[in-house]
C-alpha positions as MATLAB code, in Angstrom:
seq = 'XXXXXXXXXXXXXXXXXXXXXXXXXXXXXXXXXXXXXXXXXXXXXXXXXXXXXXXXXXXXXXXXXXXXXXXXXXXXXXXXXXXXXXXXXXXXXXXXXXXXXXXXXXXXXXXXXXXXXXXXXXXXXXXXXXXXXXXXXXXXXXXXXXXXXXXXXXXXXXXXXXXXXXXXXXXXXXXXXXXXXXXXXXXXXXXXXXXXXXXXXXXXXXXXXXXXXXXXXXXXXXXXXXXXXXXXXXXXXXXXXXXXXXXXXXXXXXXXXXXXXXXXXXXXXXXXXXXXXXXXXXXXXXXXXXXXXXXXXXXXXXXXXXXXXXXXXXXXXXXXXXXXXXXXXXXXXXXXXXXXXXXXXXXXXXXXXXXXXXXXXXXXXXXXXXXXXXXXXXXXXXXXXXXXXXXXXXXXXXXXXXXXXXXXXXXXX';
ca = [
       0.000    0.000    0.000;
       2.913    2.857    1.007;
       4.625    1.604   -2.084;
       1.778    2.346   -4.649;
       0.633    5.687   -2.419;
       4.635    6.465   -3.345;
       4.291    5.715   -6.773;
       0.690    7.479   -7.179;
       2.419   11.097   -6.019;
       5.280   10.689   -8.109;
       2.997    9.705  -11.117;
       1.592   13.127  -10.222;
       4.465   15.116   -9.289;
       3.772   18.811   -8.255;
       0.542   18.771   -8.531;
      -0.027   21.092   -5.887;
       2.159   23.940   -6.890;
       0.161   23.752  -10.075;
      -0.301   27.262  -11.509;
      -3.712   28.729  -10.691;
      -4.401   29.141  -14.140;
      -2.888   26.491  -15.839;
      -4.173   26.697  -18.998;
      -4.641   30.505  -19.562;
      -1.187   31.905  -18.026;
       0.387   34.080  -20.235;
       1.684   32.218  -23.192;
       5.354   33.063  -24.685;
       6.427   31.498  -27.881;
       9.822   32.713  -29.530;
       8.387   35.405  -32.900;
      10.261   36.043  -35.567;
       9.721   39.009  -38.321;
      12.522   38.932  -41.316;
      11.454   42.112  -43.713;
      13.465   44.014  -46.519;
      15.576   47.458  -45.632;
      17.304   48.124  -48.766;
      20.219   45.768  -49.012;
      19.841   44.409  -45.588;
      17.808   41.870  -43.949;
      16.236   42.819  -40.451;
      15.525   40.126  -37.945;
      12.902   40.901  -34.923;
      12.847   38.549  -32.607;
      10.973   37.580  -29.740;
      11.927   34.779  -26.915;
      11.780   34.073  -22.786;
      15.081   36.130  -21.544;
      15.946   32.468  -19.965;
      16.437   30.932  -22.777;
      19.847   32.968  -23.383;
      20.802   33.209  -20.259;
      20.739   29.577  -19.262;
      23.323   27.301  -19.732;
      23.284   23.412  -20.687;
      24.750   23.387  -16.893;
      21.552   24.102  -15.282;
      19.697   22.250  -12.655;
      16.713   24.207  -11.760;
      16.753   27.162   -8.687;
      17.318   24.668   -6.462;
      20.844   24.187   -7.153;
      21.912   27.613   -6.732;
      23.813   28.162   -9.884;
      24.781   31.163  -11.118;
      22.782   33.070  -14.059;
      24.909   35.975  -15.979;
      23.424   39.355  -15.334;
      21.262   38.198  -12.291;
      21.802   38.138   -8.215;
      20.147   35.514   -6.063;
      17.634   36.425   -3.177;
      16.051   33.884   -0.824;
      12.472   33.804   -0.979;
       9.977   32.122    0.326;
       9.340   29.323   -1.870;
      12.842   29.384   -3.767;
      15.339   31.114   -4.445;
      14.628   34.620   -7.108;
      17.193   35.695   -9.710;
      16.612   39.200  -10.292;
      17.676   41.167  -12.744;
      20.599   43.362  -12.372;
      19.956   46.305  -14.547;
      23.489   48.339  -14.314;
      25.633   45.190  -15.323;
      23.210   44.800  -18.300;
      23.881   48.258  -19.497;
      27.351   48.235  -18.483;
      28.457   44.599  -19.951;
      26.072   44.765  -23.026;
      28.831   43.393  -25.558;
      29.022   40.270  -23.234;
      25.389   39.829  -23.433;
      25.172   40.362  -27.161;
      28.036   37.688  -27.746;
      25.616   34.994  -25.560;
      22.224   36.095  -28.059;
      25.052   35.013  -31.117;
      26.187   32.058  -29.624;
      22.634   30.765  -28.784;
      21.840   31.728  -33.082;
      23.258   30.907  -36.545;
      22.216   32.630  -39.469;
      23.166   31.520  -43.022;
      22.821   32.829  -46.413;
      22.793   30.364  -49.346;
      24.474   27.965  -46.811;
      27.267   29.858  -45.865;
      27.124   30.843  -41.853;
      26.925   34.966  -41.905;
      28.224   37.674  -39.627;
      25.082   40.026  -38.151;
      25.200   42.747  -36.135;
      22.668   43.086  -32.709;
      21.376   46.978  -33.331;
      19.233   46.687  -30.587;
      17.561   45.034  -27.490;
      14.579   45.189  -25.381;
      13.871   43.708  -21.566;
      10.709   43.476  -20.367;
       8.309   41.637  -18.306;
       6.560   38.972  -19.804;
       2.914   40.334  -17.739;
       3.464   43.610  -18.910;
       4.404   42.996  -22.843;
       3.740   44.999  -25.609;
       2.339   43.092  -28.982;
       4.609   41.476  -31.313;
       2.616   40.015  -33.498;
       2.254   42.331  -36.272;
       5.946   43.737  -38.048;
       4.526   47.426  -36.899;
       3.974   46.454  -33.721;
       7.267   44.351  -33.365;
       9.282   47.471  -34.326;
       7.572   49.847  -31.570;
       8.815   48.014  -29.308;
      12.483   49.408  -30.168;
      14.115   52.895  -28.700;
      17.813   53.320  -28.516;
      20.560   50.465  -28.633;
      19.446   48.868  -24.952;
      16.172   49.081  -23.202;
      15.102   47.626  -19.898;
      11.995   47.901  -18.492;
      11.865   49.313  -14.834;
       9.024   46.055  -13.997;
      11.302   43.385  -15.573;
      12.983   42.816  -12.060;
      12.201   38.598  -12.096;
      14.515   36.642  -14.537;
      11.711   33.935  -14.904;
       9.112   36.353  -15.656;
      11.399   38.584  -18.352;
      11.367   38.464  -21.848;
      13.822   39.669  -24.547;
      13.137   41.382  -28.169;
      16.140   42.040  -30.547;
      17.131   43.437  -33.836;
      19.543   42.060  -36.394;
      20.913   43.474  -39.449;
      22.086   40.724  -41.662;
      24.254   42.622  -44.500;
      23.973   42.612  -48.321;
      20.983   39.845  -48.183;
      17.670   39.678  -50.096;
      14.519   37.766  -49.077;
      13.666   37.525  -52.331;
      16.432   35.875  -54.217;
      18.595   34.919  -51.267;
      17.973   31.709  -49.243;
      17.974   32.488  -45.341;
      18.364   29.953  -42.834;
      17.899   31.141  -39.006;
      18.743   28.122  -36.600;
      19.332   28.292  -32.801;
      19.813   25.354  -30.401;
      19.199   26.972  -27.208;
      17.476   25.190  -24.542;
      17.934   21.907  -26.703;
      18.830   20.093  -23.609;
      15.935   21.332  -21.509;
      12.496   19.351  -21.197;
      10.480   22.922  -21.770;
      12.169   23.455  -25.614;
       9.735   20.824  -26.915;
       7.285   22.956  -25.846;
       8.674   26.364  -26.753;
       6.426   27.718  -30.043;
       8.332   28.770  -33.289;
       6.142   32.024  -35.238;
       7.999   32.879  -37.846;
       6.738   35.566  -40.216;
       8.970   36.102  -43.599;
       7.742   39.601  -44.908;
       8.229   40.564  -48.410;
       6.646   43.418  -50.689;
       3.808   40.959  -52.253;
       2.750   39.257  -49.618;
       3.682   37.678  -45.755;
       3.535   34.432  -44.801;
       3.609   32.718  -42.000;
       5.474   29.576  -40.537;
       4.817   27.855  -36.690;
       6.807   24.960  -35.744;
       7.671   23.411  -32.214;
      10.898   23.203  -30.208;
      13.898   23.425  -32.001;
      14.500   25.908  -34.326;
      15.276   25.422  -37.878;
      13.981   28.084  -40.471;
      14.346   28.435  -44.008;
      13.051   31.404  -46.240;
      12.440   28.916  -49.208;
      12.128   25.287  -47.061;
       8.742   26.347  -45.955;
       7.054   23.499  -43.937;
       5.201   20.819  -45.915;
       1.564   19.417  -44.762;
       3.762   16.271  -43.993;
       5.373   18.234  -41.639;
       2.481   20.201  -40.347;
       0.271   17.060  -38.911;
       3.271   15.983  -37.413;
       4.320   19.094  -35.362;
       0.406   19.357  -34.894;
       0.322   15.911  -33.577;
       3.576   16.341  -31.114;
       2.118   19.411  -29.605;
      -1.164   17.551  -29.019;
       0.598   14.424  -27.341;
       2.696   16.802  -24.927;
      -0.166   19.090  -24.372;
      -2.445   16.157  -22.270;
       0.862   14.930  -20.843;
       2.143   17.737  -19.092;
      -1.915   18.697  -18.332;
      -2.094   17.107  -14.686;
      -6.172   18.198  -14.029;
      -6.923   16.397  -17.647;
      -4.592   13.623  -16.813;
      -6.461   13.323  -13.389;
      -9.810   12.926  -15.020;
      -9.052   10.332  -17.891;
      -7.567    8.416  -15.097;
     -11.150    8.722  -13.004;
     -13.251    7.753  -15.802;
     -10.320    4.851  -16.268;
     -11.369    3.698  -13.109;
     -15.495    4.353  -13.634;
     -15.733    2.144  -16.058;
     -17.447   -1.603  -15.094;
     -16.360   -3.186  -18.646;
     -14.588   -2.098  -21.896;
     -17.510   -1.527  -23.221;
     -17.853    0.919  -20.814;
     -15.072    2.802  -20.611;
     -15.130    3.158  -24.873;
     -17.985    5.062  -23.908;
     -17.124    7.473  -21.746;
     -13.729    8.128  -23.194;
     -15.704    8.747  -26.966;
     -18.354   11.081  -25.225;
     -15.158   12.713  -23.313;
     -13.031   12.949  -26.461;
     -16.209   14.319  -28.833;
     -16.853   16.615  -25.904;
     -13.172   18.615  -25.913;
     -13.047   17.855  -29.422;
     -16.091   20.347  -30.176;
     -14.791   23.055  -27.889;
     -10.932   22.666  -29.475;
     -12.467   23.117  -33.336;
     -15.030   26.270  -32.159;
     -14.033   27.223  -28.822;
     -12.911   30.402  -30.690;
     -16.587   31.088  -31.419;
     -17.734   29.937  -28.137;
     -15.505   31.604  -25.712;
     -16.776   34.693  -23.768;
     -15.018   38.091  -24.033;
     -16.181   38.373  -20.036;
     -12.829   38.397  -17.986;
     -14.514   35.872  -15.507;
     -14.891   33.678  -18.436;
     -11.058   32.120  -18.326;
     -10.712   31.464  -14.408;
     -14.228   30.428  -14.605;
     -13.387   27.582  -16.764;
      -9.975   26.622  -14.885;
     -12.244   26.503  -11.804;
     -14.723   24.107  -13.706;
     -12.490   22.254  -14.985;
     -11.483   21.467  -11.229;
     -14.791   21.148   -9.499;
     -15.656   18.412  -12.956;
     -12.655   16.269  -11.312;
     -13.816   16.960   -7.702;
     -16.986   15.835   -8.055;
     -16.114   12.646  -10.313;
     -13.882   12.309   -7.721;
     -16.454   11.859   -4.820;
     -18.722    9.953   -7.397;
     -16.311    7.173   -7.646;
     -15.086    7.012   -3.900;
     -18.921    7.042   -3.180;
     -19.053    3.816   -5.844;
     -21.740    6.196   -7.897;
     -19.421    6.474  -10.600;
     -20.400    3.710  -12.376;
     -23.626    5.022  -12.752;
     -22.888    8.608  -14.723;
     -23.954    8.754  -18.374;
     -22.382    9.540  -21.174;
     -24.037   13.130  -21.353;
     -22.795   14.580  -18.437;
     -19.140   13.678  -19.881;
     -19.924   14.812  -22.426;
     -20.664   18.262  -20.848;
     -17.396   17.659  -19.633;
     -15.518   17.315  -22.359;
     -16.232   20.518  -23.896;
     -15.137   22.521  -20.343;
     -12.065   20.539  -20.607;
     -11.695   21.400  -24.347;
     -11.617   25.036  -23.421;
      -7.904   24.077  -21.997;
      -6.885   22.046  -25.141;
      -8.144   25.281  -26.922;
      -5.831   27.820  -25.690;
      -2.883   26.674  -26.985;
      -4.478   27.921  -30.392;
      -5.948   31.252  -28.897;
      -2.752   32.390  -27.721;
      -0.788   31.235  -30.701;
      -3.185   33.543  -32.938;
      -2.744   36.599  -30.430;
       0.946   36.161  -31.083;
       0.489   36.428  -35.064;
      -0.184   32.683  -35.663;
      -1.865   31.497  -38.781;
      -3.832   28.289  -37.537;
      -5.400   25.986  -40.310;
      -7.906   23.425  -39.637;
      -5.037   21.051  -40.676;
      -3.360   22.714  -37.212;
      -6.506   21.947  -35.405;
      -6.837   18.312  -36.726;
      -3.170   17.215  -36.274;
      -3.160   18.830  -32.623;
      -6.646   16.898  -31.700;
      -5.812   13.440  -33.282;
      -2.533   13.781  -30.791;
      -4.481   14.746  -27.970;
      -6.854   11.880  -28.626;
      -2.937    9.261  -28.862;
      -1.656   10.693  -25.781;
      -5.365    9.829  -24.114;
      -5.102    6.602  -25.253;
      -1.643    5.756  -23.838;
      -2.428    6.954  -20.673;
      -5.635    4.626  -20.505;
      -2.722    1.826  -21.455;
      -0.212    2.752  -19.034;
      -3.024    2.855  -16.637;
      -4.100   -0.268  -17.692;
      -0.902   -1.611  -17.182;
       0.254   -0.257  -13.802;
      -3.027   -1.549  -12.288;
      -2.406   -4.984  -13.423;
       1.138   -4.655  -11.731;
      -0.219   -3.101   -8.954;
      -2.767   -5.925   -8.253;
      -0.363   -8.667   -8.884;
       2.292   -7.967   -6.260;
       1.275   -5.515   -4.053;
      -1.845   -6.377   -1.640;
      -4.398   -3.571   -0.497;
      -6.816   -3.443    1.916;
      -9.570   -1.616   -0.173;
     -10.246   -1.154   -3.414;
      -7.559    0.166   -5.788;
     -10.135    2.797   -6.975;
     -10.393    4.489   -3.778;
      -6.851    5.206   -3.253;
      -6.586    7.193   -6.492;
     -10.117    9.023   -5.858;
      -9.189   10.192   -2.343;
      -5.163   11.594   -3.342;
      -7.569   13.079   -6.349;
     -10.167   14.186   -4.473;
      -7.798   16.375   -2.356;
      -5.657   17.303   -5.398;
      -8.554   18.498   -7.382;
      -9.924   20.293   -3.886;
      -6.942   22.313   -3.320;
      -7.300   23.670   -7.082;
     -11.210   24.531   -6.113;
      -9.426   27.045   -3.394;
      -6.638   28.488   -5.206;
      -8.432   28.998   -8.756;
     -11.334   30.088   -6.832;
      -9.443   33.651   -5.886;
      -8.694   35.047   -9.843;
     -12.413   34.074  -10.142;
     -13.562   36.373   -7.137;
     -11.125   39.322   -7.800;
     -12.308   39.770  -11.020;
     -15.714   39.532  -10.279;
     -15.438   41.862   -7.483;
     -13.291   44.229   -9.785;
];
């Protein structure tokens, strides 16, 4: 029994220091604009100030490293790298030489010297739009800008300009690669908007993790439905609340029979709110915490259902109803990605949902499996299905409480 409790909280790891909006946090994928300036190519780009800073070295806060350009501070919870403004300013060459390290540009395959003409710090809460070329290049004044909120390292973000010399984005080919953060976890999660502006027309190119861009390799539908399917797979895999409930109605279900059921009327459910949740959302600011705190009290209750043994007897409708609150979280990984300048196709949309719908069906495997284990050589006292309801249960209650508050301040606002 202490062995499978064990296993059960490291199945579900930090649950608990789960962002209060986890689906609906501020979203920050790396945007690229390449236009024309008479011979020259200019680059704007957009990432998570992080991303340069830290090395392949790193091991999380907790290991106290050092971070260039930052000071540590014991808080609380862990330990805050701040910003150090003056060393910035003072040691900007240092910090331009880490941006080219971290980026390779090439021009008809042939690596190419550019020059950083400016940068911009800023806090990622407080950001200016980027996803237009207009509104990417107001967000320039002077050589070095720092914004007096961007104090947090974790919650900064970093624009920059690049001249690339004697280059044309109409007859030249233009590769921009980078492998920063390639040995970090969060990369494969780290959008790619790329935006290629010329005088007839822009276009626009979104990939996942690595970068790897090529004015005239533009992405083929081969590779679209597989980036679409990847993001889909990792999106219900690192979703813990959505993770939570598949494994409930894993555990609801009398029969195979039974659990096909519920898992189609959960996956049409979120499916109908991923392909017109755009149409459906609410422009009412209670509208986003409102569904995170759904999306809680859905597992809470399912929760109490099946440690009650009631479970068994929930139709298909009510998951259904389910589904398309949950679907509202699937959804925003689209929202945001069209805020940022994102063209999303229903190619995007069908790719991202047929992954979603593989990563659901390997966790109802690997649950599958694991309970098998679990009842061959270890020996409980109750049911296995009450164990995982009541860690749940309390799981799903503490998200009640904290996504409860964003709900109530902006109501009372």
């Amino acid at each position: 029994m202490k062995t499978l409790f064990s296993l059960f909280l490291m199945l579900t790891g930090s649950l608990f220091s789960t962002t209060v909006l986890a689906h609906f946090t501020h979203f920050e994928p790396r945007i690229i604009h390449l236009y024309q300036d008479n011979r020259d190519t200019i680059i704007l780009m957009r990432m998570p100030l992080p991303l340069v800073l830290l090395d392949n070295s790193w091991q999380g806060v907790d290991s106290q490293q050092a971070i260039p350009f930052t000071r540590r501070v014991p808080a609380a919870e862990r330990t805050e790298y701040l910003l150090n403004h003056n060393e910035i300013k003072a040691s900007l060459e240092r910090l331009k030489q880490l941006i080219s390290s971290g980026y390779r540009i090439k021009k008809e395959g042939q690596s190419q010297i550019y020059r950083i003409e400016a940068i911009n710090i800023f806090n990622s809460d407080s950001r200016k739009p980027f996803s237009t070329l207009q509104a990417a290049q107001s967000n320039f004044n002077g050589v070095i800008t720092i914004s007096e909120d961007a104090r947090s390292l974790f919650d900064a973000g970093l624009d920059i300009r690049l001249r690339l010399a004697d280059t044309s984005l109409n007859t030249d080919e233009i590769n921009i690669s980078s492998i920063l953060g390639d040995r970090f976890n969060a990369i494969n999660r780290l959008a790619n908007i790329v935006n290629l502006h010329r005088e007839d027309e822009t276009t626009s190119a979104t990939t996942v993790g690595i970068l790897d861009y090529s004015t005239t390799r533009l992405p083929t539908l081969t590779s679209k439905l597989i980036n679409g399917f990847n993001s889909g797979f990792s999106h219900i895999l690192i979703g813990t609340d959505h993770i939570l409930f598949i494994l409930l109605l894993f555990f609801s279900a009398t029969g195979f029979l039974r659990l096909l059921s519920l898992a189609t009327a959960f996956t049409l459910g979120h499916s109908f709110s991923l392909l017109f949740g755009h149409n459906l959302a609410i422009s009412s600011a209670a509208f986003t915490p409102g569904i995170e705190l759904l999306i809680a009290l859905t597992i809470c209750i399912t929760a109490i259902l099946l440690l009650c043994q009631k479970a068994q007897h929930i139709s298909t409708t009510p998951i259904l109803i389910i589904g398309v609150i949950h679907g509202f979280g699937f959804s925003f990984v689209f929202n945001e990605l069209a805020n940022e300048g994102s063209q999303t196709s229903i190619t995007n949309l069908l790719s991202f949902n047929i992954g979603i719908e593989a990563g659901q069906l390997f966790i109802y495997g690997l649950a599958f499996v694991l309970t098998a284990m679990c009842k061959k050589y270890l020996t409980f006292k109750r049911p296995l299905h009450i164990y995982v309801s009541v860690v749940t249960l309390m799981v799903s209650a503490y998200w009640i409480v904290t996504r409860s508050i964003p709900l109530l301040e902006t109501i009372q606002a």
